[in-house]
Backbone as CSV, one residue per row, in Angstrom:
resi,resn,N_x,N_y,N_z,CA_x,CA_y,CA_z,C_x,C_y,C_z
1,UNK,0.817,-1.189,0.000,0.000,0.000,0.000,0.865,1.258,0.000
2,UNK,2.223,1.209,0.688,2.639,2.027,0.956,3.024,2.733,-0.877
3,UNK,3.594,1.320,-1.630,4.189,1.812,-2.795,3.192,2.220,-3.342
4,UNK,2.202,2.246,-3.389,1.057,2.679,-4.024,0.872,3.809,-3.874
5,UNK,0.863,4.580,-2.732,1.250,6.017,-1.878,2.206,6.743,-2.625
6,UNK,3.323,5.945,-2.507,4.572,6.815,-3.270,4.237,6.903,-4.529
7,UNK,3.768,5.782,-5.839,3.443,5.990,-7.178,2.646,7.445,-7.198
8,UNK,1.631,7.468,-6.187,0.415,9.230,-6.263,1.145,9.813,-6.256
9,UNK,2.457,10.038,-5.087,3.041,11.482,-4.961,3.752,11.643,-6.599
10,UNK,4.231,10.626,-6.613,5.354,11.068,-7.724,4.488,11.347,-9.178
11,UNK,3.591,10.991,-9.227,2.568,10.800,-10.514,2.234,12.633,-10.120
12,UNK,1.886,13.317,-9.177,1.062,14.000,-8.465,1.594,15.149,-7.686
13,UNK,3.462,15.739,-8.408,4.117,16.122,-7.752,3.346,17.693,-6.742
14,UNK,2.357,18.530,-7.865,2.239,19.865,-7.452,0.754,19.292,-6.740
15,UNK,-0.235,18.760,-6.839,-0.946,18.059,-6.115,-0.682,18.251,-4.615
16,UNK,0.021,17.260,-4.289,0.628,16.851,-3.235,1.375,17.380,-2.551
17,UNK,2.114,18.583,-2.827,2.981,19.042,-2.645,2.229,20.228,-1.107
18,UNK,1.382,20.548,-0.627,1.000,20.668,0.425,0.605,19.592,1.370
19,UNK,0.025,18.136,1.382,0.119,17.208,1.602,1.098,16.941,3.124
20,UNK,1.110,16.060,3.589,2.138,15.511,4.384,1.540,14.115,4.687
21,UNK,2.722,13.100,5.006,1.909,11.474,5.545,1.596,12.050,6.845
22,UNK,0.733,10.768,7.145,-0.038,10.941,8.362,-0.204,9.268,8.689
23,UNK,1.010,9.332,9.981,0.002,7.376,10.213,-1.433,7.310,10.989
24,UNK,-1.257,5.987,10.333,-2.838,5.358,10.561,-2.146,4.027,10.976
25,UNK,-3.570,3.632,11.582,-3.524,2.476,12.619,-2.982,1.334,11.046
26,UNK,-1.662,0.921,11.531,-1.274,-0.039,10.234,-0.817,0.272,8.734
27,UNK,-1.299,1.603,8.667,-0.584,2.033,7.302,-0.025,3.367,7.520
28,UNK,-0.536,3.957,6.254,0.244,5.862,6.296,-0.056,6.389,5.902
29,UNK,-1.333,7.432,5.514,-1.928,8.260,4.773,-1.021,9.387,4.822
30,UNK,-2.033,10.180,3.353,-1.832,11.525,3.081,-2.644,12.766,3.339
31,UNK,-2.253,13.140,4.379,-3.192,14.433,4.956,-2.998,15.528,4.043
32,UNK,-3.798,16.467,3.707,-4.144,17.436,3.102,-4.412,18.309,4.140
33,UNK,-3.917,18.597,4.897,-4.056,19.665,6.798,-5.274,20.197,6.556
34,UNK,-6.155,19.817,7.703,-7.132,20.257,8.122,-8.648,19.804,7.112
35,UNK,-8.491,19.516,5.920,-9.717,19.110,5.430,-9.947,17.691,4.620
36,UNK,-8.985,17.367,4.210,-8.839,15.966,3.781,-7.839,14.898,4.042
37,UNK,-7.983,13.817,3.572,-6.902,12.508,3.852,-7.428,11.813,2.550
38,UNK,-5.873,11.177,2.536,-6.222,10.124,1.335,-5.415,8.651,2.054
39,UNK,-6.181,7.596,1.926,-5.814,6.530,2.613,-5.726,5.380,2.090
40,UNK,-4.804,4.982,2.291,-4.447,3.709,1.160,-5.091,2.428,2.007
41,UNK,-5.976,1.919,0.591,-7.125,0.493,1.426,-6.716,-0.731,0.658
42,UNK,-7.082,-1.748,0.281,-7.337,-2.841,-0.090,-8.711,-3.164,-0.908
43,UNK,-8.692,-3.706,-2.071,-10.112,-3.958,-2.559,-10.050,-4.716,-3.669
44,UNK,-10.370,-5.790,-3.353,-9.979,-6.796,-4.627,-8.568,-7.176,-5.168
45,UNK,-8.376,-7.321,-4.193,-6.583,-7.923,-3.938,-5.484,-6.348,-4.823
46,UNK,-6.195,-5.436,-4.598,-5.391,-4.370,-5.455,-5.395,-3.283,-4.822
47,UNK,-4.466,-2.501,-4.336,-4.047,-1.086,-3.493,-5.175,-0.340,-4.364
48,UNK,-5.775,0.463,-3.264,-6.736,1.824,-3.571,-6.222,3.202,-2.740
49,UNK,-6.571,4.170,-3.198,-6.590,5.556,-2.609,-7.341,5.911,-2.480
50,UNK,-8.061,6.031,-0.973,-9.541,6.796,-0.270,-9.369,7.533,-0.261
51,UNK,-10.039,8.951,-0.920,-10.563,9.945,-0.261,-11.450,10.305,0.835
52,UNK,-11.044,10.910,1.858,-11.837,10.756,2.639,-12.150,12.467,2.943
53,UNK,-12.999,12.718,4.166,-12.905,13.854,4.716,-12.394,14.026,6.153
54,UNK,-11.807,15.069,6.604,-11.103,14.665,7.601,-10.335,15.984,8.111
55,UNK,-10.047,16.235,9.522,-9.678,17.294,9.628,-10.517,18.065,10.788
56,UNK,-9.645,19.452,11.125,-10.306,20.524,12.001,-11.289,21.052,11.150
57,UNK,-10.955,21.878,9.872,-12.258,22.435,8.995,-13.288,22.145,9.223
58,UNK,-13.618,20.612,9.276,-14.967,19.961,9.692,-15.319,20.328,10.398
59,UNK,-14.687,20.050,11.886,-15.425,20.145,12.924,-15.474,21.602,13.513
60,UNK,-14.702,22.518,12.635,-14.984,24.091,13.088,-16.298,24.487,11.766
61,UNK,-16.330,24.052,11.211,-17.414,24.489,10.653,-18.757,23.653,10.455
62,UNK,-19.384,22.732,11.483,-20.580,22.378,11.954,-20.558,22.165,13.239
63,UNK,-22.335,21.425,13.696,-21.930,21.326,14.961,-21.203,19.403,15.298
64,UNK,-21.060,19.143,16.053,-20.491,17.979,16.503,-21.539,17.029,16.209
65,UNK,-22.740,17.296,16.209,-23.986,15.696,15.768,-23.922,15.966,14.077
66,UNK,-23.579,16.708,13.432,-23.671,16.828,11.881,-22.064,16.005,11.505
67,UNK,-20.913,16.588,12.419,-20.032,16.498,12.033,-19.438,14.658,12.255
68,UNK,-20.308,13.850,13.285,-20.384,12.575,13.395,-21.476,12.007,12.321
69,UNK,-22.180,12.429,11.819,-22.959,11.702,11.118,-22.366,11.707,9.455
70,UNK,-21.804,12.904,9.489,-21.691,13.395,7.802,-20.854,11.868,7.295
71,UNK,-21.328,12.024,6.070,-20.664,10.643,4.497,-19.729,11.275,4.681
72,UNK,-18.199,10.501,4.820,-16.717,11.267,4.937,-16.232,10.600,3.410
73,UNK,-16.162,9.489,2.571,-15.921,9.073,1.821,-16.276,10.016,0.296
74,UNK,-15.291,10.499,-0.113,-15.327,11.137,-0.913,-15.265,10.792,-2.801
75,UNK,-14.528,10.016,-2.546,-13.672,8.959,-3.959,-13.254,7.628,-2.992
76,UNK,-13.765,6.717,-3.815,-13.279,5.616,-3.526,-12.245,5.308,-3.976
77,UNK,-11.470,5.696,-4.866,-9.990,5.369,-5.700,-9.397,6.371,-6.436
78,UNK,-8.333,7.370,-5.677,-8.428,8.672,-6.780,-6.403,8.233,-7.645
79,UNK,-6.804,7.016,-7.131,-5.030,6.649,-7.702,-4.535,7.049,-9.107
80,UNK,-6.521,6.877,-10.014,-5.959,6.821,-11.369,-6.163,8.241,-12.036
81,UNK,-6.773,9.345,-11.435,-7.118,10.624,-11.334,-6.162,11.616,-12.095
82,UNK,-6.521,12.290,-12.939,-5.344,13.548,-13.581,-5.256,14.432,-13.212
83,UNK,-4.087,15.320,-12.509,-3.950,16.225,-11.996,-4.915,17.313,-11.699
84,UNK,-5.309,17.202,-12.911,-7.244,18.475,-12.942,-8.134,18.484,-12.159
85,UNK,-8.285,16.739,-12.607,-9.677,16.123,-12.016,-9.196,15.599,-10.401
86,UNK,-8.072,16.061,-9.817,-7.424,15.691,-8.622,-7.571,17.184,-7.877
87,UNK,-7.224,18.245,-8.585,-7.328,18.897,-7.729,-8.703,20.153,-8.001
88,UNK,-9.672,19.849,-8.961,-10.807,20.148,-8.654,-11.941,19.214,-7.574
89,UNK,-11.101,18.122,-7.308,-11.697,17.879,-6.487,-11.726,17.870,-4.922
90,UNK,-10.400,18.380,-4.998,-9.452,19.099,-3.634,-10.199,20.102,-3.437
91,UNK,-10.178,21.285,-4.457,-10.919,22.262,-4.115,-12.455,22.808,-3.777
92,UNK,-13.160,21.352,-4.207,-14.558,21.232,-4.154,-14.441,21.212,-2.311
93,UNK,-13.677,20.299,-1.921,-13.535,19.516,-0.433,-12.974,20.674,0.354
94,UNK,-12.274,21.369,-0.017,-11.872,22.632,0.779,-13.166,23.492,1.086
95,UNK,-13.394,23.594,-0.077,-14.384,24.918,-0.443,-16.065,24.407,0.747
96,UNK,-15.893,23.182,0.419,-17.326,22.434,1.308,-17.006,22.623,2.858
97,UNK,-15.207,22.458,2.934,-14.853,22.560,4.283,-14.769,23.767,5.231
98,UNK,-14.569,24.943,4.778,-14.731,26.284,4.734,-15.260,27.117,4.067
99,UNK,-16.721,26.906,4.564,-17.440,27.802,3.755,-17.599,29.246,3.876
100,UNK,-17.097,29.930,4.775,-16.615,31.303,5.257,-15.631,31.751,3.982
101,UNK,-14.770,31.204,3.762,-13.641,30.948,2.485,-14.330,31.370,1.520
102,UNK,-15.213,31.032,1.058,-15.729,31.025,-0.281,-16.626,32.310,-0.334
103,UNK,-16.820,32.744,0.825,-17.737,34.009,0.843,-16.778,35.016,1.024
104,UNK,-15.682,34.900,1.472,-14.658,35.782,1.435,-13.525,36.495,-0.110
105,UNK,-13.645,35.451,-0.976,-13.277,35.746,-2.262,-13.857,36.576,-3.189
């Protein structure tokens, strides 16, 4: 899983490049600080990249029963993703994560 991790960054240099790993119970994700993670899973005997949601953003911008209930799964596999379609979808997840942000531009 891990090499699977390293193939994104390197596929994914300006992407990623705010990013940092982050362990997890057994593996090593990629935090995106404060609003996302990407987490390397298993699924049909073949490494995946979760998107997930994740972070302070969240929980500063709802209350705590929204912020336990909310769908965190974002992409189920963004391994095979092109830089575009990678980071419009970063920015969708930011933008959802701070919505103060978006009224501020």
């Amino acid at each position: 899983m891990l090499d699977c991790l390293i193939r994104f960054v390197k596929a994914h240099p300006k992407v990623t490049s705010d990013a940092v790993l982050h362990p997890l119970a057994g593996k090593t994700g990629l935090n995106f600080p404060s609003y996302g993670l990407i987490v390397p899973n298993w699924k049909d005997d073949k490494a995946v990249l979760r998107l997930v949601k994740s972070g302070e953003d969240w929980i500063n911008s709802m209350d705590s029963e929204a912020y336990y209930c909310m769908e965190r799964t974002i992409a189920e596999d963004v391994s095979g993703m092109s830089d575009k379609e990678l980071e419009k979808l970063l920015d969708r997840l930011y933008q959802e994560a701070n919505p103060d942000e978006e009224e501020n531009e």
